[in-house]
N, C-alpha and C positions, 0 to 999 in steps of 0.2 A: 504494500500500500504506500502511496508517493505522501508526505507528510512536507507541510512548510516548516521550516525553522522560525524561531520567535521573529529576527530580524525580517526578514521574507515576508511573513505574516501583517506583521507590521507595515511596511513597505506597499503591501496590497492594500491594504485600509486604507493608508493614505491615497494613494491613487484614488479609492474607491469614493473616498470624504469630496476629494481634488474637485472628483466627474459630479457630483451634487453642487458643486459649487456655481456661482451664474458668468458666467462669462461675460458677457459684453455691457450691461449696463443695472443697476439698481432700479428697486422702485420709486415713485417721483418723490424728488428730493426740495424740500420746500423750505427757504431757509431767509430769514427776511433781512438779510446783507444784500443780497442780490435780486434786483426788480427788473424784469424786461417786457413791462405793460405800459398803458399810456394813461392809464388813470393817473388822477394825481395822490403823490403820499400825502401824509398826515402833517399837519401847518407844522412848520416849527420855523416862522418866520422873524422873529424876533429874540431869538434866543440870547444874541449876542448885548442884549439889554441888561441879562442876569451878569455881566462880568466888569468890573468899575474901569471907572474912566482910565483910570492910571496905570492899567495893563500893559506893559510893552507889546506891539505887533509880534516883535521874534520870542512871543511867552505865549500866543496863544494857539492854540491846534483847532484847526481847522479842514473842515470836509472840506472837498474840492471833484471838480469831475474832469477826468482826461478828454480832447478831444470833445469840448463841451459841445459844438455844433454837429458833433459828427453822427448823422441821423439818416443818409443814405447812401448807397452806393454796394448794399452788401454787407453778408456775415463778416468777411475778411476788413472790411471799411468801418461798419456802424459800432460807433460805443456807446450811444446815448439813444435812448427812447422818447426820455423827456423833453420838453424843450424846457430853454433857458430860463423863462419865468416858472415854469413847472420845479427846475431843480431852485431855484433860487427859494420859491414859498418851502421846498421841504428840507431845509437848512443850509444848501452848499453855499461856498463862501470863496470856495475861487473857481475861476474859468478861467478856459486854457482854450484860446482863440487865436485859429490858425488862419494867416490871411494869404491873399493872390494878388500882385499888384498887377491889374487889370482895367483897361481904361480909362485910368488916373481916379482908379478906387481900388478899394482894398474888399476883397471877396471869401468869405469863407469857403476853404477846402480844408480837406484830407486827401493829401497826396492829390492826386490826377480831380477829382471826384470835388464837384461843387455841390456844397450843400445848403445851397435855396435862399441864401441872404446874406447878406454886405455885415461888415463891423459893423454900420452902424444902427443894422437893425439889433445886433444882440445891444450894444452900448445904451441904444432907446429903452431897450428892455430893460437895462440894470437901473438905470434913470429912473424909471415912473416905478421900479422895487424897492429903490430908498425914501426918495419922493412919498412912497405910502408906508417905511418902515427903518426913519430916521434914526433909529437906535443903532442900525446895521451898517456895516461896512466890506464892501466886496472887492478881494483882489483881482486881478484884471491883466493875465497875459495874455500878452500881442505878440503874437512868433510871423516874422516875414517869412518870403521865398517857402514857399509852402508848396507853391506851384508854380511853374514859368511865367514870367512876367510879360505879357504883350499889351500890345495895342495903346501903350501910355504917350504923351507930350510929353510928360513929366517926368521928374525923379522920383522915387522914393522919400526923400526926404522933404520934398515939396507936398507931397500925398500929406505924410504922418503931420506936418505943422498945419495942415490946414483941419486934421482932425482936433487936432490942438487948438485953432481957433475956435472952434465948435462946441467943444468937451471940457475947457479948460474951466468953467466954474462947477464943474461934477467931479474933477477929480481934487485929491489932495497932493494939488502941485507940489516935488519937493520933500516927500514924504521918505524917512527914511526907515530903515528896518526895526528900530528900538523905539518909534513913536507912538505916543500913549492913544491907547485905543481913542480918549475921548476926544481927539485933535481929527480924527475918522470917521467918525459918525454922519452917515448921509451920503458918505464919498466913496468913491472909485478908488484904488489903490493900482498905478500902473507898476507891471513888472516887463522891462524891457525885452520883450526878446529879436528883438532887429536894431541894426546898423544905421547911424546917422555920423557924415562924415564934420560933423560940429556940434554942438550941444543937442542934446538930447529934451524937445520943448517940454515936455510932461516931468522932467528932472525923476523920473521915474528909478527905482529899485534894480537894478541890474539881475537877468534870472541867471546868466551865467557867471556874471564876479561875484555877487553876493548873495546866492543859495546854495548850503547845500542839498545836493539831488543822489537820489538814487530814482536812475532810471533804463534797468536792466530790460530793455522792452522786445531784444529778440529771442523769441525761442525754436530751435528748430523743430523740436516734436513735442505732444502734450508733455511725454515725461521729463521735457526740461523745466516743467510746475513746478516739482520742491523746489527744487536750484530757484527758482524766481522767489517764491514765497520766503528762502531762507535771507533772502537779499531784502526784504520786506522787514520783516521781523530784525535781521541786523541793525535795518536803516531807523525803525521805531527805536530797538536800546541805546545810539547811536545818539539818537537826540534827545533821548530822552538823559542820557547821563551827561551833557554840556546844560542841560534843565534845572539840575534836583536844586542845586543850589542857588537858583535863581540869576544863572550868571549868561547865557545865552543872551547875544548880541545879535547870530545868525540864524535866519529863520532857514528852517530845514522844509523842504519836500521828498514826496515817496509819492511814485507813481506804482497804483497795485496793477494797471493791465500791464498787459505784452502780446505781442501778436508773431505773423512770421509764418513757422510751421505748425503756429498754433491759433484758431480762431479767438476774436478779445472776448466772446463773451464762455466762450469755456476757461479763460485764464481765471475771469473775474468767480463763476460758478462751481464747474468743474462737471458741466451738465453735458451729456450729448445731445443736447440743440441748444437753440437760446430761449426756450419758455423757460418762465419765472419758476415753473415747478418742475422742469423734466428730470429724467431721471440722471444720477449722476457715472458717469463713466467707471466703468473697473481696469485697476492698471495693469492688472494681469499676475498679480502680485497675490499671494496666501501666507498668512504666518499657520505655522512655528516658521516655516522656510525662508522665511524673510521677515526681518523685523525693523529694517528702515523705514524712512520715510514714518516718524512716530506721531506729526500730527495730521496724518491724514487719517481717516474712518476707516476703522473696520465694521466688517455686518456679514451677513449670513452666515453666521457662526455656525457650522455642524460639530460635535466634540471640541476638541481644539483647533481645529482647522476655521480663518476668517478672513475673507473676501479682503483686500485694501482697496478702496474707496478712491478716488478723484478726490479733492476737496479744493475751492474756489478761493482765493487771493480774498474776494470780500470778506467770505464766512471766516475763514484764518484767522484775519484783522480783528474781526469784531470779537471773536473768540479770546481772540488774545489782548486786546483793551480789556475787554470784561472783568476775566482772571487775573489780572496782574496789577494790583491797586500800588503798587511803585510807579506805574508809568504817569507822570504828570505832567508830559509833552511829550507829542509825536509828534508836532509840525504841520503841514498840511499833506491831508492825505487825498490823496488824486486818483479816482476809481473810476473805472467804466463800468455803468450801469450799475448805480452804487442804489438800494435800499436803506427801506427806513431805519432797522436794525445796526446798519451801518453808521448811517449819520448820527443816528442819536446815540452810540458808543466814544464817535469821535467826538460828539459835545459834550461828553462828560468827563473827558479828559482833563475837560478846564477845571473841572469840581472834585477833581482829587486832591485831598489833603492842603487844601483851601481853607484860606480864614470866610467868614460870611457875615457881611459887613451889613449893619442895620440901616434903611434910610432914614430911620427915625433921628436914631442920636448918635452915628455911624460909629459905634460900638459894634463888637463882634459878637456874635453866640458865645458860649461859653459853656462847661458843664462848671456848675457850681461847686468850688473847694476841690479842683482837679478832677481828671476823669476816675470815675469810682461808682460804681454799682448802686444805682438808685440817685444818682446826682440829677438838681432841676438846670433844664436849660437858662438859660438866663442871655442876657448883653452884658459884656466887662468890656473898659478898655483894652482894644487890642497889643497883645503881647507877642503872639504868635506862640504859643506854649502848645505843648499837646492836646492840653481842654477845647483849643480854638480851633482846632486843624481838622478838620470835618471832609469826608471820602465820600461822593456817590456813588452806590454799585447795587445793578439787580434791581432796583424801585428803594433799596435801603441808606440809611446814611448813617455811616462808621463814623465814631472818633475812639481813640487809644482801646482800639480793641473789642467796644462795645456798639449796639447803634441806640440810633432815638425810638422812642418808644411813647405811642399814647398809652395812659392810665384810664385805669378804671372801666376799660373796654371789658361786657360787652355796655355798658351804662357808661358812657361818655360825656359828659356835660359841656355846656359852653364853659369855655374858661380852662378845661382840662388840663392837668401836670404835665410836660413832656420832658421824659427822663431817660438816663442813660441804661441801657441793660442788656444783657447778654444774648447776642441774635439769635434771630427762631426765624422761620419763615412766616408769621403769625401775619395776619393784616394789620396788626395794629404797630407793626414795626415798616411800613411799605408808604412810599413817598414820589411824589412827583414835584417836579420844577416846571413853572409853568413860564409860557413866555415873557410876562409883564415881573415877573420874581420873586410873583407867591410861592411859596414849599408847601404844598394838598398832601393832605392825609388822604389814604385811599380807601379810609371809613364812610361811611354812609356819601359812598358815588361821591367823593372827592370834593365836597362842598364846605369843608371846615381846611382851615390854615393856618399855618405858624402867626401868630402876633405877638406883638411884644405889650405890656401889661404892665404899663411904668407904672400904675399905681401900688403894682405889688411886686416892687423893688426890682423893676426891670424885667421880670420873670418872662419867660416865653412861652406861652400856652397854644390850646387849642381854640380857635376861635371863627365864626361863621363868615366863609369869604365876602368880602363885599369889593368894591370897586377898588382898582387899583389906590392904595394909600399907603405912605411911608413905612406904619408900624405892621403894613404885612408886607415888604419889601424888601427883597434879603440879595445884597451883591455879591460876587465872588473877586477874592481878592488876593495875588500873588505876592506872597510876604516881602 
């Protein structure tokens, strides 16, 4: 009788586990980093209201989109779904607009591929987005030679000054990388990316002397993903550690696509097509057999045998903001076909381990008598101690170790204690920022708010939102 040996035997399973396994792609994978619809996302038009005046520009991390116009021409071409006022209401904060000097105008393309509007239709668009949301400030690259230049009288630099006559009370002429957010409000911020052979009129940001970039964007085949993603992830710690200390002068960029031998919206996904929910690719890859590539998904686990997964530059991102409450600058992060899940990670990058400054009596939060178990929130003057340094993560808000916490839930009263205490996923530990810089409790359908309660010794309770007003207005502020 032919008998297998244990090894042999083994060896067969595995094979046998291997052929159970799915081969070409996952069930739909829906993951809200990654949007390729035309609806519009969820408002977060304002957001930049929550963060005080005195912010340096190269302090603050912002969403951005690669390739902001690039909306036809093709899977290998399109990065964007949305249009520019669509990404602008759902938080993005810079654009990356690529021109053609063309009939003595400036034309948006990608590569070869014209896509349906002049600079200064998107520039009208950022206009009448401040115009209706003055708290806000949007940076603003302009990359020449995009495409061949024909059919002009003109120079180039005759084009660009005459956009300058045009624009020039929309932008913040002169503006340089460490200028305090509040000097921005309302304005355009130009980041130069073209050639004038004399002063530059918009006295604009330089994107190639004074950014740094990480923008690894060709890849030959899918499975040059990790390779990009780890260049992603370098470039986020990268900035983040010229950050901790508050010493960063240089604003950093990270661009998450890439394209090439790779389509942009599989880089940004990791889907095999570009719906928002298809299913995501397998690399052909099984642990125990391999156990690279550690932040990509495994799944269809049978025994120990598991599928390795694709995973999307978006999804990574967001994942790795989320998890890592040290990172308190990433720079601007530049995505194609970026989601809601995405932007609102990178807006909370501002609100790690932040002071929150009252507008009342611009006093900071504080937990009362040091961070300590059961401590009442309160406003002190700012110190910047660990009492004041406050983390948003998951709907929660950490400080030294603990988060805030409504009392006396499931009986909540107006006025409520909110104290320090040991995190639970409980609702009464779960918080939103809203655009105008109320902090909602997400008790009774988010209708109650942090106020401040001078009468009883500054204390900071829970209280019934009403119209935007000082003592429920909470800034963020970089020590």
């Amino acid at each position: 009788m032919f008998r297998l040996s244990m090894r042999h035997a083994g060896a067969a399973l595995a094979l046998s586990c291997l052929a159970c396994l799915p081969v070409g792609q996952a069930a739909a994978h829906w993951d809200n980093a990654y949007y390729h619809d035309y609806d519009d996302l969820p408002l977060q038009s304002r957001w930049m209201a929550t963060l005080d005046d005195k912010t340096p520009l190269s302090m603050i991390t912002l969403p951005g989109t690669h390739g902001s116009a690039a909306r036809h021409g093709g899977w290998i071409v399109e990065n964007q779904t949305l249009t520019i006022p669509q990404q602008l209401n759902a938080g993005i904060r810079f654009l990356d607009l690529r021109t053609r000097h063309y009939r003595n105008n400036l034309y948006l393309h990608h590569g070869a591929f014209y896509q349906h509007q002049k600079l200064d239709d998107a520039l009208n668009a950022v206009v009448r987005f401040l115009r209706e949301n003055p708290t806000e400030t949007v940076l603003v690259r302009v990359k020449d030679d995009e495409h061949t230049a024909a059919g002009n009288t003109r120079s180039f630099r005759e084009t660009i000054y005459n956009y300058y006559f045009n624009y020039k009370h929309h932008f913040a002429i002169g503006a340089k990388e460490n200028a305090p957010l509040g000097s921005l409000r309302g304005k355009m911020v130009m980041l130069r990316n073209y050639t004038v052979t004399d002063r530059d009129p918009f006295e604009g940001i330089g994107f190639r002397e004074h950014l740094e970039r990480q923008d690894a964007f060709h890849l030959r085949t899918n499975w040059d993903l990790y390779g990009k993603w780890e260049k992603v992830k370098a470039h986020i710690n990268h900035a983040n550690h010229f950050n901790t200390n508050g010493q960063a002068v240089t604003p950093f960029i990270n661009f998450l696509s890439g394209s090439g031998g790779a389509f942009p919206y599989f880089v940004a996904s990791g889907h095999s097509d570009p719906r928002t929910g298809a299913p995501a690719l397998v690399t052909g890859k099984a642990t125990p057999f391999f156990n690279d590539w550690p932040d990509f998904p495994r799944g269809a686990c049978l025994l120990w045998f598991c599928t390795i997964y694709f995973e999307g530059t978006n999804t990574l991102t967001k994942h790795y903001l989320n998890n890592n409450a040290h990172i308190q600058y990433a720079g601007i992060v530049a995505a194609d076909f970026p989601g809601s899940g995405l932007i609102h990670s990178v807006v909370q990058v501002n609100r790690t381990n932040r002071l929150m400054v009252s507008a009342n009596n611009g006093q900071c939060l504080d937990i009362e008598g040091g961070v300590r178990n059961g401590g009442n929130l309160i406003t002190w003057p700012c110190h910047g101690g660990a009492n004041q340094r406050f983390t948003f993560r998951h709907g929660r808000i950490l400080v030294g170790g603990l988060c805030l916490q409504v009392e006396g839930f499931p009986f909540v009263r107006q006025g409520a204690h909110v104290r320090a205490r040991p995190c639970s996923p409980y609702v009464e530990q779960q918080w939103g920022v809203a655009n105008d810089g109320t902090i909602r409790s997400m008790l009774s359908g988010a209708h109650r708010c942090l106020d401040l309660i001078v009468e009883d010794r500054n204390r900071v309770g829970l209280w019934g939102c009403h119209a935007p007003s000082p003592d429920q207005q909470f800034r963020t502020r970089v020590r």
